[in-house]
N, C-alpha and C positions, 0 to 999 in steps of 0.2 A: 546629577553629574554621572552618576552608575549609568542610570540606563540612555543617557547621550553616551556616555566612553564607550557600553556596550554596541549601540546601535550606528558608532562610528564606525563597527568595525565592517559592517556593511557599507564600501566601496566610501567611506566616511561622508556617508550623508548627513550623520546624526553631528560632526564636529560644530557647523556653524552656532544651531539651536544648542547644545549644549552649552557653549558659553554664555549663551543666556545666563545658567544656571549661574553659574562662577560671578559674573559679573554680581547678581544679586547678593552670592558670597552669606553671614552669616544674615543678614537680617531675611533673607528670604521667610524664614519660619513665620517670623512677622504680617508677611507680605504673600493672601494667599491669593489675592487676585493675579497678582503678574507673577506668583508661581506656576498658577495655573494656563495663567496666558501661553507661559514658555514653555509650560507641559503641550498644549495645544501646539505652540510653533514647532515645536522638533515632529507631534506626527506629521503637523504639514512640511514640513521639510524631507522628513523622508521621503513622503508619499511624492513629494516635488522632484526630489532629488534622481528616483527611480523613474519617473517619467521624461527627464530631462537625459538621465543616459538612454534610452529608448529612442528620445526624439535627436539628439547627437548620433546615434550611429545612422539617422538615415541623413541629417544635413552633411555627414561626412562621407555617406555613401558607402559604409562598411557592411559588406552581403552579411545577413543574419548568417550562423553558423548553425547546422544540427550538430548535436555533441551525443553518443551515447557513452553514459558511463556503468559497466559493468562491475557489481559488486557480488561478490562470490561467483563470480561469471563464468561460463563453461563451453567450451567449442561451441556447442546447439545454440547459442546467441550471432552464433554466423548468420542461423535460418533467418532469424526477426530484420538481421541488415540487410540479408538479399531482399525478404518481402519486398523493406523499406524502398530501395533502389530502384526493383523489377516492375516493381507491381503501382507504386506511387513518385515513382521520380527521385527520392528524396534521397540523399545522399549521408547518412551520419560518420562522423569520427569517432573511433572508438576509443574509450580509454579501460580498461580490465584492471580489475583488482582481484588476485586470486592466489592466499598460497601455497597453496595445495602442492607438494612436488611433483608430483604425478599427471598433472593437468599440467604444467609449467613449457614442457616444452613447443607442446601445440599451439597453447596460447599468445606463446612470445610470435610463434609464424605466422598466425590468423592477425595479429596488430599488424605485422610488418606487410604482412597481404594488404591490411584494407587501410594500409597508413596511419596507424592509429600508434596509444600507448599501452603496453603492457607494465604492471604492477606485481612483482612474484611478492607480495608483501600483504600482510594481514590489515584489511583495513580497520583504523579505531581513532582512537579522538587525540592520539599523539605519534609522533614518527619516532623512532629507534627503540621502542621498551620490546620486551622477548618477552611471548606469551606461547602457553602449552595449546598443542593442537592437538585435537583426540582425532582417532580413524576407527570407522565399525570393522575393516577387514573382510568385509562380507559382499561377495562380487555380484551378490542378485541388487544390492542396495549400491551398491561400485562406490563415489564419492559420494552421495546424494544426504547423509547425516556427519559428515566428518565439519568439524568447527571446534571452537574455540571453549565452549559447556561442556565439559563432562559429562557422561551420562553412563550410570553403574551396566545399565542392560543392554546397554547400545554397543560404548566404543572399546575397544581391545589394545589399541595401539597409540603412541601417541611421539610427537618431536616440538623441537620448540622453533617458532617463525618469530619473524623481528615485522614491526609495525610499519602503517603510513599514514597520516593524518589525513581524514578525508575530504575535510575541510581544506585543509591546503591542495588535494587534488581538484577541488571544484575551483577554488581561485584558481588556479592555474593553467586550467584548462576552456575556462569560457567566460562570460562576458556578462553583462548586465542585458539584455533584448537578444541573446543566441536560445534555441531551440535547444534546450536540455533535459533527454530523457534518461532516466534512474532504470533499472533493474536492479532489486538487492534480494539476496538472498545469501544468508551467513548465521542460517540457524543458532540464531538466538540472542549474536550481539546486535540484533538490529535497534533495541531499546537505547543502549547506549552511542549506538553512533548516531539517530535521528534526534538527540535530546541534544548532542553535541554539535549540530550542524544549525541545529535551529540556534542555541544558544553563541554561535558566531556568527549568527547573521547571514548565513548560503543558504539555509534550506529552500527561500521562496525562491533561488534562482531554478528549480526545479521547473519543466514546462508540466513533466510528468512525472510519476510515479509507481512501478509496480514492485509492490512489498509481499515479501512472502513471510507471516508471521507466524511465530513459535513458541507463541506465549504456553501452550499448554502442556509442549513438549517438555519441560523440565521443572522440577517444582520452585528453582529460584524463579523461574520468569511468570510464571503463573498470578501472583498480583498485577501485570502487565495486561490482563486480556481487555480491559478499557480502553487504554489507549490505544488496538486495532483497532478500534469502534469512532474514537471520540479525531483521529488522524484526519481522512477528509475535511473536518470541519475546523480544525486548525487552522489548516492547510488552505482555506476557501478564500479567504483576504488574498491569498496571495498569486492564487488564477494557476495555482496549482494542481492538477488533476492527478487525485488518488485510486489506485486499484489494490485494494488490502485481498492479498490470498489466504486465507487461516486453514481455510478445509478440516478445523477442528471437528466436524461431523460425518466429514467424506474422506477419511485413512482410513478406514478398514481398523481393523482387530488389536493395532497396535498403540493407537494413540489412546483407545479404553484403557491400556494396561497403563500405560502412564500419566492419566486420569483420577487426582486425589480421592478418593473413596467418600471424603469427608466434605467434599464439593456442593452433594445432594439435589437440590431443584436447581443451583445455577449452573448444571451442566446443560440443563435445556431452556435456559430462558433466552427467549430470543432476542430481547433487548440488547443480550450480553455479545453477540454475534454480527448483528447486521452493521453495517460501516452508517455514520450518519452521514446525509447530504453534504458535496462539498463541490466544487469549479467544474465547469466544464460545460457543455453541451447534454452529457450523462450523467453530471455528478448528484441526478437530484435521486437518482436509481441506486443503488447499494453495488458493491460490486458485487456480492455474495448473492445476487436475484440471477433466477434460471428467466432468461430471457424469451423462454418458447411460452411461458405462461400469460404473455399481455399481447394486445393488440391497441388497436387505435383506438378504441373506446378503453378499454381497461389497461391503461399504462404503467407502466409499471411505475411514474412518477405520483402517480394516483393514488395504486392498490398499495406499495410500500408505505406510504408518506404518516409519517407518526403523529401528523397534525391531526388525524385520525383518533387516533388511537394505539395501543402499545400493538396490534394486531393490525393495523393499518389501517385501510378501507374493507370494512367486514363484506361490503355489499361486490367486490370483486372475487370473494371465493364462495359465499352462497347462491349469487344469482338468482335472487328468488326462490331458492327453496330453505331456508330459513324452516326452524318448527323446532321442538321442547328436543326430541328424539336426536338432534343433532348429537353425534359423537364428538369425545373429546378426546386430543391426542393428550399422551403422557405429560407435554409440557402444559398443558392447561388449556389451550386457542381449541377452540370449534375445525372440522374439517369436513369438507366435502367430497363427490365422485370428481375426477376429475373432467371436465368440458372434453368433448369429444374434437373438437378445433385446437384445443390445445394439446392433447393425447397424438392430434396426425404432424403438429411440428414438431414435438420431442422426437422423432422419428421412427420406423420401421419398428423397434424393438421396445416403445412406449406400451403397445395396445397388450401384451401381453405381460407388464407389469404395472401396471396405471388403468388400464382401458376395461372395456368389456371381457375380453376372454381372462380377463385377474380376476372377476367378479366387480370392478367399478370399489379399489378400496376407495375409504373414506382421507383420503391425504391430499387434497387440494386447499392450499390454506398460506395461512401469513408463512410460519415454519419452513414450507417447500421452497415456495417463491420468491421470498423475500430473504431467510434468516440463513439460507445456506446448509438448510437439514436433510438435504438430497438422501445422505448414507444412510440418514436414519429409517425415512419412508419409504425410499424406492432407489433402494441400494444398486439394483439391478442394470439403471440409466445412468451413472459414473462413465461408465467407457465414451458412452456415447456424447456427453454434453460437459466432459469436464476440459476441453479446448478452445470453449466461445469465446474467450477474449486475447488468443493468442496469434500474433502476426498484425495488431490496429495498428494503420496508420494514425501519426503525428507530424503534420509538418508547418 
């Protein structure tokens, strides 16, 4: 009955099959064939139920809707709607959550521009509670670390914002078969509001997802760096396409300092980094893989793939040169020069950090390509390749 009442509360698919349960009453314990039977009927019912609002919105002929919803969202999410618009046809609504006071003004005018909903309210897993918001004061960083964690090194400044359930913004703003793409980024409460949204039943209306996480930015959230990793594949039943941004290896000077010292070898293991496979067209690629590294023989679905091995497919970064003398990086994985076809798509400023004239380091490997270790090996190529997934169409 818990997990029908729970699973009713998605769009109440789970209502019929759970009275199964009821009806059964106490002798169920008894009775563990048609317990089990009715455990069976409520997945089928859900999974029915969800394909049954699908197939109603088109015998009623209601046009899919795109919806995006912006969570800790910032004017520069304008750019991603025009792409959307300009570039692909595709039309989103926007809804913002943001509440920053500072950001508050623009953003009320950018919804009212593109028709959408603005939010001056902190998103979280209930509407009206007051939570303290810290601010860094620090104009090279502008808002880009001010949220809802504390941080002794960081923020300077602080006020208190009032909340919005997020989940009640997803009801309310879209539909069972509408086009629903996520941006969150809300340095640091993102643990508790994606634990919140799964557990009422909205997360899988998600089409898509780009998460920007911060599990390592402060040391409550640091037990948290699994689930960046273990998300995608949560998320894959449900045809949800995840893009986890951690860039835990690619900040620069600052994320080391707030780096527990006592961390040791799991600062580099790369298991601990790479997003596992999950929905999509791409979902079998990590989103943390530098994309100039594969071609149509060595795919990155291939070279990643942990069916491998915890290093992937070894034979995509030796290439046959293989031999004892093989170096090894810090985190443990074997490395090579990097391929000279992959050196000319990193671009222009590759060859003179990766290529011939760096002397051919030894950094082609699971680590680069897959694990999202750019800062570490080839600090140098950041400018250049830390934008490849910004502006994809979704439609």
């Amino acid at each position: 009955v818990a997990i029908g009442s729970s699973l009713s509360r998605l769009d109440d698919a789970g209502v019929a099959a759970s009275e199964c349960f009821v009806a059964l009453g106490a002798e169920a314990t008894m009775l563990p064939l048609p317990q089990s039977a009715c455990a069976l009927a409520l997945v089928v019912w859900v999974v029915a139920a969800a394909a049954g609002d699908a197939a109603g919105d088109v015998r009623q002929g209601r046009e899919r809707r795109h919806v995006f919803i912006g969570v800790g969202t910032t004017p520069e999410d304008r750019e991603w709607l025009q792409t959307q618009r300009e570039e692909h046809g595709v039309v989103y609504k926007p809804v913002f959550v943001q509440p920053h006071p500072t950001l508050r003004k623009k953003l009320a005018q950018l919804a009212h521009q593109e028709g959408g909903t603005f939010y001056p309210l902190a998103a979280w897993t209930a509407d009206g509670a007051v939570l303290s918001f810290f601010f860094t004061q620090d104009p090279r960083i502008k808002t880009g670390q001010d949220g809802l964690f504390h941080h002794d090194r960081r923020h300077r400044g602080r006020t208190n914002v009032s909340t919005v359930d997020l989940a009640r913004i997803i009801r309310e703003h879209t539909e069972p078969g509408d086009v629903v793409v996520m941006r969150m980024d809300v340095e640091g409460a993102e643990y508790e509001l994606l634990r919140h949204l799964m557990a009422q039943g909205v997360l899988c209306r998600l089409s898509r997802l780009y998460l920007e996480a911060h599990s390592m930015t402060h040391p409550s959230l640091h037990r948290f760096r699994t689930f960046d990793v273990l998300l995608p594949w949560l998320l894959e039943p449900c045809g949800t396409e995840v893009y986890v941004d951690s860039s835990y290896h690619n900040s620069g000077p600052e994320i080391r300092t707030y780096w527990p010292q006592s961390d040791g070898a799991c600062r580099l293991c790369p298991l601990l980094y790479a997003p596992l496979p999950g929905a999509g067209k791409d979902g079998r690629c990590p989103s943390t893989a530098l994309m100039q590294c594969f071609d149509e023989e060595f795919t990155c679905e291939r070279c990643c793939s942990l069916d491998e091995g915890p290093r992937g497919d070894t034979d995509c970064w030796a290439r046959g040169r293989r031999g004892a003398n093989t170096p090894r990086l810090e985190s443990g994985g074997r490395a090579y020069p990097t391929p000279s076809d992959v050196v000319a798509r990193m671009g222009p400023n590759a060859e003179a950090q990766v290529g011939r004239a760096a002397g051919s380091p030894a950094v082609f490997s699971y680590e680069l390509c897959c694990a999202g270790f750019l800062g570490d090996l080839a600090p140098g190529l950041l400018g250049t390749l830390a934008r490849q997934f910004e502006g994809e169409a979704y439609s």
